[in-house]
C-alpha positions as CSV (number, residue, x, y, z in Angstrom):
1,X,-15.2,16.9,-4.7
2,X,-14.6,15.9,-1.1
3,X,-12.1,16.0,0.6
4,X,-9.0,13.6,-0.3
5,X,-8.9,10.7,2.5
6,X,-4.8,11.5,2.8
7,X,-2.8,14.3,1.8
8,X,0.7,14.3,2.1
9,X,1.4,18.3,1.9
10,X,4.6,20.0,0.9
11,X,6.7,17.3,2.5
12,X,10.0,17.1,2.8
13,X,13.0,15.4,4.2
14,X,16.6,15.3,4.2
15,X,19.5,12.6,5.3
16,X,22.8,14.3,6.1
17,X,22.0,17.6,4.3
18,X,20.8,15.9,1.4
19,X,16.9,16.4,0.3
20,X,15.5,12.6,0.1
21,X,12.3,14.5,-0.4
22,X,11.8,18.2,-1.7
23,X,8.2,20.1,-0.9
24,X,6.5,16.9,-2.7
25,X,2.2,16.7,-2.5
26,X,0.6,14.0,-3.3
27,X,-2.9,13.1,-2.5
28,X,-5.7,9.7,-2.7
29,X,-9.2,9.1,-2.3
30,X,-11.6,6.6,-1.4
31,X,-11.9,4.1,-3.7
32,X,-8.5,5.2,-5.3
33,X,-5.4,3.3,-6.3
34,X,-2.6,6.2,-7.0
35,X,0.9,4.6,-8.4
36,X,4.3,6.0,-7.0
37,X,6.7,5.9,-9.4
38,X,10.1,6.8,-10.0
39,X,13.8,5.4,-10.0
40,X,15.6,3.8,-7.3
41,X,16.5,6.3,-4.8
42,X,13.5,8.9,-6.5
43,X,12.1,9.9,-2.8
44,X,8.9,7.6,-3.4
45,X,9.4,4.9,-0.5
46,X,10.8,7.8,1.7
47,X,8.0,9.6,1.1
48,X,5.2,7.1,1.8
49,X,7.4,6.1,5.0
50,X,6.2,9.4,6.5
51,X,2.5,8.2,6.2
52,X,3.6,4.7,7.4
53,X,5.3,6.6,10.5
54,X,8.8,4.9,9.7
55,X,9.9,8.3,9.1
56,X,9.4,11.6,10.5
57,X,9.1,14.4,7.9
58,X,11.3,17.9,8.4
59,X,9.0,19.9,7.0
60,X,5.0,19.6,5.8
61,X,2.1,18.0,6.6
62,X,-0.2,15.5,6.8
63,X,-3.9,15.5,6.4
64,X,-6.1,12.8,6.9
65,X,-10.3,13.6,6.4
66,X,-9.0,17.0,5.6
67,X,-7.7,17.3,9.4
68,X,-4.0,17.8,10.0
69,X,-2.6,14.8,12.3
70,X,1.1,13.8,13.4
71,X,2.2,10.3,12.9
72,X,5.4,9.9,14.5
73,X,5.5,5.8,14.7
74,X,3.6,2.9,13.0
75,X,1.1,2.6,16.2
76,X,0.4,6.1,14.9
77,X,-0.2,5.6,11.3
78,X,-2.4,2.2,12.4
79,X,-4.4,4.3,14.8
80,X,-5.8,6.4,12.0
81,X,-6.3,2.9,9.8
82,X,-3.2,3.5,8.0
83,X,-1.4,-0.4,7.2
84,X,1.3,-1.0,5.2
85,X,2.2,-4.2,3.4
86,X,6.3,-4.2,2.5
87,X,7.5,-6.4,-0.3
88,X,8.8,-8.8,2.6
89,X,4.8,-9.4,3.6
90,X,6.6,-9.6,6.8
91,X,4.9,-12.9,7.6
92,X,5.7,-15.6,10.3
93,X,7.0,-18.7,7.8
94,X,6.1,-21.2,10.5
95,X,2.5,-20.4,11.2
96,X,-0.9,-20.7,9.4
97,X,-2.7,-17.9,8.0
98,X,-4.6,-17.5,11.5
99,X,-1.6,-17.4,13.1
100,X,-0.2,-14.6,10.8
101,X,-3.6,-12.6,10.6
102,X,-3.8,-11.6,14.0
103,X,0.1,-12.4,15.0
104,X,0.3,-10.1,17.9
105,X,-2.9,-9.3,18.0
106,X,-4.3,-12.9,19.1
107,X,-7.8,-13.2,20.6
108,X,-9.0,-15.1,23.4
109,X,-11.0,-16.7,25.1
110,X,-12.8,-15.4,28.2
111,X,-10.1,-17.6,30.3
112,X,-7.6,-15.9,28.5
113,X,-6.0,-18.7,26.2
114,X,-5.5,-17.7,22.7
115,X,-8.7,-18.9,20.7
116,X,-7.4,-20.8,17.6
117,X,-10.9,-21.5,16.5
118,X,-12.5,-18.1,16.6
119,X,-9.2,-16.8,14.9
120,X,-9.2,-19.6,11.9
121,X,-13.2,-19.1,11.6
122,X,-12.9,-14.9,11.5
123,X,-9.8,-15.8,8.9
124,X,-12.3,-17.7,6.6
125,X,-14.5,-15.2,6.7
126,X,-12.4,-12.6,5.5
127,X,-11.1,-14.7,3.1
128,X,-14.3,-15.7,1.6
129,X,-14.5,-12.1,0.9
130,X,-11.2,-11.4,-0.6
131,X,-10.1,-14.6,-2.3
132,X,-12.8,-17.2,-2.1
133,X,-10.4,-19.6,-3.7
134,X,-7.8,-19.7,-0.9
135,X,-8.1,-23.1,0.9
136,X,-5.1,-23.8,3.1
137,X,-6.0,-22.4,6.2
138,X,-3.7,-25.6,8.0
139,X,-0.8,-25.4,5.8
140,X,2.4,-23.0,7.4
141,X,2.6,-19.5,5.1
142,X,5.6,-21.2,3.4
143,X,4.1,-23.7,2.0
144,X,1.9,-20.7,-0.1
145,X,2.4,-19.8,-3.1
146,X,3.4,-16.0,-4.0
147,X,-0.3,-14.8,-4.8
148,X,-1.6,-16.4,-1.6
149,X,0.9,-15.3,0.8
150,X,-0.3,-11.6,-0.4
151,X,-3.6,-12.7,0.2
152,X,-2.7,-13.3,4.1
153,X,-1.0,-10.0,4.6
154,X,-4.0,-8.4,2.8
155,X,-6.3,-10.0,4.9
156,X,-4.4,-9.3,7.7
157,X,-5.1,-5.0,6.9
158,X,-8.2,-5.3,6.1
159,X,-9.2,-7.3,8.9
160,X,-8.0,-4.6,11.3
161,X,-10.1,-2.0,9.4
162,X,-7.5,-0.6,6.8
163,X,-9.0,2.7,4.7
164,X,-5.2,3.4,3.9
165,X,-3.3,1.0,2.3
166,X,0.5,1.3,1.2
167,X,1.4,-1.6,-0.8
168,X,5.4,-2.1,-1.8
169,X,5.3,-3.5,-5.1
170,X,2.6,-6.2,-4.4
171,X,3.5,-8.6,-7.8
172,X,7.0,-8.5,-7.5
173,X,8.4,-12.0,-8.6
174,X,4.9,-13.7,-8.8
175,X,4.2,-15.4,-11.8
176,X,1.0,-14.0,-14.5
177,X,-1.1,-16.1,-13.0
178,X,-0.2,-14.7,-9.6
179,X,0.1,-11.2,-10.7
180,X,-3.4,-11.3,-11.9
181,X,-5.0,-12.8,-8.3
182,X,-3.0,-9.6,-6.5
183,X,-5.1,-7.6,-9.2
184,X,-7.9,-8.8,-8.4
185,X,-7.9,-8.4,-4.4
186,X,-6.7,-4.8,-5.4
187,X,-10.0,-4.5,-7.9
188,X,-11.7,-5.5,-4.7
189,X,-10.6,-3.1,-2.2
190,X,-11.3,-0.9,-4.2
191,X,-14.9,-1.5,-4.5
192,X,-14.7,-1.4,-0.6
193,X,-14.2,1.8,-0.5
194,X,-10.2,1.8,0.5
195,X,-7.7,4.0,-0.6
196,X,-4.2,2.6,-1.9
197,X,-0.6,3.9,-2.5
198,X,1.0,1.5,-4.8
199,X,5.0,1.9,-5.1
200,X,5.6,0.2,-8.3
201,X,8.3,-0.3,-10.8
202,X,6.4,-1.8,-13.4
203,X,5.0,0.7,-15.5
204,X,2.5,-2.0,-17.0
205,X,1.1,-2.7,-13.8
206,X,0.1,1.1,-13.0
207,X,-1.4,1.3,-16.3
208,X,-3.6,-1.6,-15.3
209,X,-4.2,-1.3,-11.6
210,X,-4.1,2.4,-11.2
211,X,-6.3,5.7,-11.3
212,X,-4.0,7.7,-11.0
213,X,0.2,7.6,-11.6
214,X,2.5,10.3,-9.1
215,X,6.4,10.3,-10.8
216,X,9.5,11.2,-8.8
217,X,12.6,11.9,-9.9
218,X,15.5,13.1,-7.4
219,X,13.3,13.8,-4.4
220,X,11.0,15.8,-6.3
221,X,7.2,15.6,-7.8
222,X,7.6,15.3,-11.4
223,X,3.7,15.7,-11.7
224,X,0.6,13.7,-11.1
225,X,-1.5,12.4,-14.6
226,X,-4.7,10.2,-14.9
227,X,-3.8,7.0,-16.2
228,X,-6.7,6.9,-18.5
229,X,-4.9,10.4,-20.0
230,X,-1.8,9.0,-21.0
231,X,0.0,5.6,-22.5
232,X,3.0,3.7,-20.9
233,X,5.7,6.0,-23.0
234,X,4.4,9.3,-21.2
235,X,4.8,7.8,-17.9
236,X,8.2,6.5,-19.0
237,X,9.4,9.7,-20.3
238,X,8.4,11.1,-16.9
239,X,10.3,8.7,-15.3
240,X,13.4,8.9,-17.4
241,X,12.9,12.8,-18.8
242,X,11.4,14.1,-15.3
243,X,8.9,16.2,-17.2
244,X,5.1,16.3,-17.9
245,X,3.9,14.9,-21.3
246,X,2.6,17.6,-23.4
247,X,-1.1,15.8,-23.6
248,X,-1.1,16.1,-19.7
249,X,-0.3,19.4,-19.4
């Protein structure tokens, strides 16, 4: 098989003596959706926050391609086509999705002004691709419902040419209707070849979105099962038990 397209390797970390993260691997590959699970405070945002470069492991390392790299800050992690997209989407309220797609990353016009046309035109093309059904590119991102707002801060990564993508539980209060157009932009990512860490809580949504599950419990890697393998109760009793089922061993 080739090589995975990350590898977080024997990581760990530690706040004030205590291990947040204890010699944890986990790895994803093109095309992949891998769910991190566990219970509040398991190590799994911690962990994914060194790939992000929010946080600086003590020990390990990361491998991206197979090669060992150093991320030390988001610029970092962005430079080697890592994005994140944090339950807060982390959108401007005020502004249209143009606006929000290339926030601080504007382009302009040979004079220099900010080119609101070639922006909204380059955001309808990437959103023809992703969610064909999205039609308020005049509206402010408040005005958006759950679903769509995702849709923008997908766009957004995938736009600036994502493989890597960490989502932070990506349905998280959206309605069924909702839950299923996130599921959908994840379906197609995938078929784009991207890679994507999924923090989740919902054990029903790994079982449907993911390829693989990764369970945490109290810093450390409970294991690593194909969700095709196993049913929602063996994920739960790795959650809760912080063992392997037997089928997966």
């Amino acid at each position: 098989m080739n090589a995975p397209l990350v590898e977080l390797r024997d990581i760990s970390i530690a706040f004030g003596g205590i291990k947040a993260v204890d010699h944890v691997t986990v790895d994803l590959h093109a095309g992949e959706v891998v769910g991190l699970l566990g219970h509040n405070g398991a190590g799994k945002s911690t962990l994914i926050k060194c790939l992000s470069g929010a946080y600086q492991a003590d020990a390990g390392e990361i491998l991206i391609d197979g090669d060992m790299v150093e991320i030390h800050n988001p610029r970092d992690a962005r430079a080697f086509n890592i994005e994140t997209i944090y339950q807060t989407l982390a959108l401007a309220d005020n502004l249209d999705a143009a606006s929000n797609l290339f926030l601080g990353r504007e382009l302009v016009t040979p004079m220099g002004f900010v080119d609101d046309a070639k922006m909204e035109a380059e955001t309808r093309k990437i959103m023809a691709r992703l969610n064909p059904n999205f039609r308020k590119f005049k509206d402010p991102v408040k005005a958006l419902s759950g679903g769509q707002r995702q849709s923008v801060a997908i766009a957004r990564a995938v736009y600036f040419n994502a493989r890597i993508l960490i989502m932070d539980e990506p349905t998280a209060a959206l309605g069924p209707q909702e839950t299923n157009m996130v599921a959908e932009l994840i379906q197609e990512l995938k078929a784009q070849g991207l890679g994507i860490f999924l923090i989740e809580h919902d054990i029903h949504n790994v079982m449907k979105l993911c390829d693989r599950a990764s369970v945490m419990k109290n810093g450390q890697l409970v294991g690593t099962v194909n969700v095709a393998d196993v049913t929602d109760e063996d994920i739960l009793g790795m959650i809760i038990l912080g063992k392997m089922p037997d089928r997966a061993r």
